[in-house]
N, C-alpha and C positions, 0 to 999 in steps of 0.2 A: 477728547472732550474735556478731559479733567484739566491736561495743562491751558485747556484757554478758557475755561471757568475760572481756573489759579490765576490767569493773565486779568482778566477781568475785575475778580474781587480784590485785588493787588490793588489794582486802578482805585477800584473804588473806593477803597480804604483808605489810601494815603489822598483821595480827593480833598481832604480837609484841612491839608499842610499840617499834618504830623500831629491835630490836636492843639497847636499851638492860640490861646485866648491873646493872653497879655504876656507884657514882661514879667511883670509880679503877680501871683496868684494865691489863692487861699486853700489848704484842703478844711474839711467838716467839720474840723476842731480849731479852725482859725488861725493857724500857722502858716505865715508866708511864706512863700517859694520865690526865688527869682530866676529867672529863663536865662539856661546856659549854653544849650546848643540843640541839637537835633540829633538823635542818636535811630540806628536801624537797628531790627529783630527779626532772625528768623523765625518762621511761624510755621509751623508743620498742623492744616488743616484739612478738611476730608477731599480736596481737591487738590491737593499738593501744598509745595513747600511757598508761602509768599514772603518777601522781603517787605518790613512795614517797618514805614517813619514815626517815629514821636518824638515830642518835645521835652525835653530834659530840664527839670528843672532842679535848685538845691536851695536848703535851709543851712544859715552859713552856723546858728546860734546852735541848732539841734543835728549839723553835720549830717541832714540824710537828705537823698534823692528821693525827684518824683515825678513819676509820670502818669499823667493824667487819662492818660488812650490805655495805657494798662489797664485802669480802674474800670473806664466804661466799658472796654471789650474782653474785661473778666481774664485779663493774662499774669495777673501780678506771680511774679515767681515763676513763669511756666514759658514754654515756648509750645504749648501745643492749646490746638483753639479749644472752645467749650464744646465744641462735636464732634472733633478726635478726644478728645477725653471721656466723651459719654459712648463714643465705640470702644474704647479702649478698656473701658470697666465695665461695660455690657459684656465682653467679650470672656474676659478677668473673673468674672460673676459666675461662666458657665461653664470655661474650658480651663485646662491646667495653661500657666503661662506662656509655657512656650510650644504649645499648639496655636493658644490664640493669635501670636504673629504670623504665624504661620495662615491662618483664615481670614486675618486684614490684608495681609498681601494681597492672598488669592480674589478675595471679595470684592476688594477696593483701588488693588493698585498702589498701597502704601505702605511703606518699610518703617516697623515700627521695633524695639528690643522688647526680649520677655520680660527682659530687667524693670524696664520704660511702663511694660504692662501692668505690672505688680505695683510697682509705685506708684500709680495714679490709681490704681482699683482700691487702693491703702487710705490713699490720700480721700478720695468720693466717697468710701463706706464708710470712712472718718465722720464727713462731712454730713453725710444721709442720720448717720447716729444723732450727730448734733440738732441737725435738723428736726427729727423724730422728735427728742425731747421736746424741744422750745413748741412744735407741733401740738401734741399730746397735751402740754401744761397751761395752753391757752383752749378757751372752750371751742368748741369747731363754730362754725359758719353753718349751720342746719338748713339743709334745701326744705321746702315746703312740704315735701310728700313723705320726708324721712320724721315730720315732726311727732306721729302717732305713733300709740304706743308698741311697743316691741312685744309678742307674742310670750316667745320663748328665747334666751338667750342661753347659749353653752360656750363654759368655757373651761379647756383642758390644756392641758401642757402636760408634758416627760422630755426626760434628757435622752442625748447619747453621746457616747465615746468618741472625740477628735484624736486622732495623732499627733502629738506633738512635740516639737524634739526636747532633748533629753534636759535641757535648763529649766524647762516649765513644768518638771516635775520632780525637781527636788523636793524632800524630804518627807514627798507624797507614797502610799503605802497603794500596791496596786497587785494583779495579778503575773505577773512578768515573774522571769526564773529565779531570779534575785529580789522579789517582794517588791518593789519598784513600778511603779503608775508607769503605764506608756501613752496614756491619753487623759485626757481632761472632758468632763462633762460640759455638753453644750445642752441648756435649756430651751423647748423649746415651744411656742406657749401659742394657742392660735382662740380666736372670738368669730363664734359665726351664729344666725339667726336661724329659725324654724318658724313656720305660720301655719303651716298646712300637712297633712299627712296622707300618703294615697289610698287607695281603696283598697288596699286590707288593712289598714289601719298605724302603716310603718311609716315614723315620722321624715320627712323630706326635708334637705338642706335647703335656703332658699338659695336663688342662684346669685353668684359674684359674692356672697354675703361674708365670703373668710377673708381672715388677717391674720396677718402673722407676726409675733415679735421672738429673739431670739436673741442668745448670748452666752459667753463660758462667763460665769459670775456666781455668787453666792447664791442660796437659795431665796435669803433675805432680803439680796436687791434685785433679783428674777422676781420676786413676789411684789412689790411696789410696780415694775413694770407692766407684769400682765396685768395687775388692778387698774393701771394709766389707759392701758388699749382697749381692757372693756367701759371705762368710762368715756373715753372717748365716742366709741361706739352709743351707749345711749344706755348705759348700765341704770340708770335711775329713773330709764323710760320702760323697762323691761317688766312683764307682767310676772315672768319666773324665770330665776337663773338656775344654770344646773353646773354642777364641776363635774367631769367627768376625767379619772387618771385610773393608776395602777395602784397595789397596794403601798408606795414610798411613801412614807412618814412627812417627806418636806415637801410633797404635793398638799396631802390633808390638813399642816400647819400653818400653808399657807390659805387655803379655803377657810379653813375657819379663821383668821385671822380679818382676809380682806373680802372674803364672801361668807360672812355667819350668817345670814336667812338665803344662800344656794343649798337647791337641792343638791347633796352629795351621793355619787353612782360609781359603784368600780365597775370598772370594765369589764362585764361579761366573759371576755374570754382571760382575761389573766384570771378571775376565779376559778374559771373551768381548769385551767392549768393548777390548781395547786391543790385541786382533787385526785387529780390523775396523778400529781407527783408521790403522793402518798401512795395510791394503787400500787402505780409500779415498784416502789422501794416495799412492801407488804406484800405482793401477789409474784412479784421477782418476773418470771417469764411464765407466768401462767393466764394467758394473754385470753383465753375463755373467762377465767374468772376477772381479769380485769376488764373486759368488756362487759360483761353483767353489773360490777358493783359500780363503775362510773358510769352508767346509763340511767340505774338509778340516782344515782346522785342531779346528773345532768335535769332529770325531772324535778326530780325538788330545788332545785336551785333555779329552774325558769319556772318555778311557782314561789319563788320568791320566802319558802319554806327554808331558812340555812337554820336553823335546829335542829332538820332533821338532818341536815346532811354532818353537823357538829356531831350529832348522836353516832350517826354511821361512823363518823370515825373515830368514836373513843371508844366502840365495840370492838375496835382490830385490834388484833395482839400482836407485838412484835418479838421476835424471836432474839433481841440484842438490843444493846442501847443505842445502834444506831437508827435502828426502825423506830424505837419507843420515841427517841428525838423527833424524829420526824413526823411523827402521829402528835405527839406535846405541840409542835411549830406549827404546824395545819391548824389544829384546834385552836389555838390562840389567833392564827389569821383572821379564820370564820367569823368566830366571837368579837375581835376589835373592829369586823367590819360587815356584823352581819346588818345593819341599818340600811347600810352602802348597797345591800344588795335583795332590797326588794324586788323583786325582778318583774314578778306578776303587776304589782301596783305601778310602778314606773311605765310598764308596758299600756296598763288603762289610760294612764293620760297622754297616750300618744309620746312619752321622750323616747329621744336614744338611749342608749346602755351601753354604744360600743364605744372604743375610743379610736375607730380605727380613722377618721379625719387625721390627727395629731398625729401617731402613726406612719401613717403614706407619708406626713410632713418631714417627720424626721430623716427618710428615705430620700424626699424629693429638693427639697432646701436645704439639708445638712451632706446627707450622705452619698448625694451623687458628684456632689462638688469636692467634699472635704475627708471624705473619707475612700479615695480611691487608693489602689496599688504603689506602695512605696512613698506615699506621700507624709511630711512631718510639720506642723505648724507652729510658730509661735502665736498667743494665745491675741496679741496685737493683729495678725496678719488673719487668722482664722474670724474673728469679731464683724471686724470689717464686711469681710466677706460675707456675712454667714448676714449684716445689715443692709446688703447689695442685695442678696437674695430675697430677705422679706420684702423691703422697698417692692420688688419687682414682682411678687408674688399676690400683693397686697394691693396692687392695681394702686400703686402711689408714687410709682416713679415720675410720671408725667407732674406728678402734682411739685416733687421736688425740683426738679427740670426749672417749671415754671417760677419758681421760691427765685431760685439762682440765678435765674435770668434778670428777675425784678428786686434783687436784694441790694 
């Protein structure tokens, strides 16, 4: 069925004698072309391989060729169509390279290289990026029913560790045996809406309502970004925004910078973790009494009391300057972020407190694709990827689909 669908759209394609208009023709910028002959291409599309005619034209003043059927059937530079390309970097997005050939064969019937794979999913998450931008910087098109106002808006992000090989991290200071970075932080930033909370009173995602943007970049230019996808979103239609991250410094530099009236909330459980990390370096293996003093803690800290839980631990003593360190480092967390961690109040007005959306993201978008066994990226080829995945995650692939087709 595939090779006489391929017989078919052969047919139909070259029905138009090759694209050929006139002898002399104009492209967009008004440079004339004169018609030189008829040239074939093979075309590797989701029903096999077709042989397609176009009309060859050339500019004698500016020495370049042009074909016209390239433009409209979107093949400039490529022999593979716009829907072997869109399996191709579907495929690229999900699976390690040279599996994905392995699942177009099996799928489709069509023999593609992992090589082939890689450079076209490079080339679309290139494009998806650009896209994104130009997107994002113009104001959306608002459907009718999205024009009211927005409840609650939350917006969080945190990084994690890509593999990368050894050139992308020069001169970078990392854990590895020799001091040396073996990976590069990917940012990665998600916006989603709340309206409703259920009947015990815990707030509710609303459904489809998450996006996702993502990148290895600065903190500084991760921070313009997620600002772009919550305004996009409807940031200045929002009744209350909330940032919700961990304790890093260039998550909270960035909220105050591009969200100064969000409410700011650390994450419930990274606080709870750096109760217990005092515990255990103070109570050692004395696993009774660490169970009794972070249980209390655990209560005053879902009453949104961290004074007291400050208090608790400037009363421990440590036996060396390495517990004393670590009782000074806790204390000083609490204290720069006991605001963040009203826990009780945030809870009355129905927000989250956790971060674990953002979270699962990192897991689901980053690290089931780019952080598997033996895998090493450059920081180009990871990008890409890593804007294949939000595209698709973000319920906006169809939308760039359709961009490409009418662009």
């Amino acid at each position: 069925m595939h090779k006489v669908g391929s017989v078919m759209l052969e047919e139909l394609l070259n029905s138009d004698n090759g694209g050929f208009d006139s002898k002399i023709i104009s492209d967009k910028k008004g440079n004339k072309y004169n018609f030189k002959e008829f040239r074939n291409k093979e075309v590797l599309t989701v029903l096999g391989t077709i042989n397609l005619q176009r009309a060859y034209y050339y500019n004698k003043e500016n020495k370049k060729g042009y074909f016209p059927k390239d433009i409209l059937l979107n093949l400039c530079g490529t022999s593979f169509s716009p829907g072997m390309k869109r399996i191709m970097c579907r495929v690229g997005a999900y699976r390690p390279f040279n599996l994905g050939h392995e699942d177009i064969k099996e799928m489709a019937g069509i023999e593609v290289g992992a090589k082939e794979i890689e450079r076209i999913s490079y080339q679309i998450g290139l494009d998806v990026e650009k896209y994104n931008k130009s997107e994002l910087s113009e104001p959306p098109v608002i459907k009718q029913e999205f024009k009211k106002d927005i409840e609650k808006m939350y917006v969080l992000f945190d990084g994690t560790g890509v593999p990368v090989v050894k050139e992308e991290t020069k001169g970078r200071k990392g854990k590895g045996e020799n001091g040396q970075a073996k990976t590069r932080e990917a940012k990665l930033g998600c916006v989603f809406t709340q309206t409703k909370t259920d009947k015990d009173g815990y707030p509710v995602r609303d459904e489809g309502s998450t996006s996702y943007v993502g990148y290895i970049e600065t903190a500084e230019d991760f921070g313009s970004r997620i600002y772009d996808e919550a305004d996009y979103r409807g940031l200045d239609r929002a009744k209350k925004v909330c940032v919700i991250g961990d304790g890093a410094k260039w998550i909270w530099n960035i909220a105050d910078y591009y969200f100064p009236n969000a409410i700011q909330i650390i994450d419930i459980y990274h606080a709870r973790e750096h109760y217990w990390s005092v515990a255990k370096k103070i109570f050692l293996n004395d696993k009774d009494k660490i169970k009794t003093w972070t249980a209390e803690r655990r209560n005053e800290l879902n009453a949104g009391d961290v004074e007291k839980v400050i208090s608790a631990i400037k009363k421990l003593s440590g036996k060396n300057n390495e517990q004393n360190e670590e009782i000074e480092r806790q204390v000083g967390y609490f204290e720069n972020n006991k605001e963040r961690m009203r826990y009780k109040t945030f809870r009355l007005q129905g927000l989250f407190i956790g971060s674990g959306v953002i979270e699962a993201g990192c897991k689901s978008v980053i690290g089931q694709r780019l952080k598997q066994s033996g895998m090493h990226w450059t920081v180009f080829g990871a990008n890409n990827i890593i804007a294949l995945r939000c595209s698709m995650v973000s319920n906006r692939w169809e939308d760039y689909w359709e961009y490409r087709a009418t662009a």
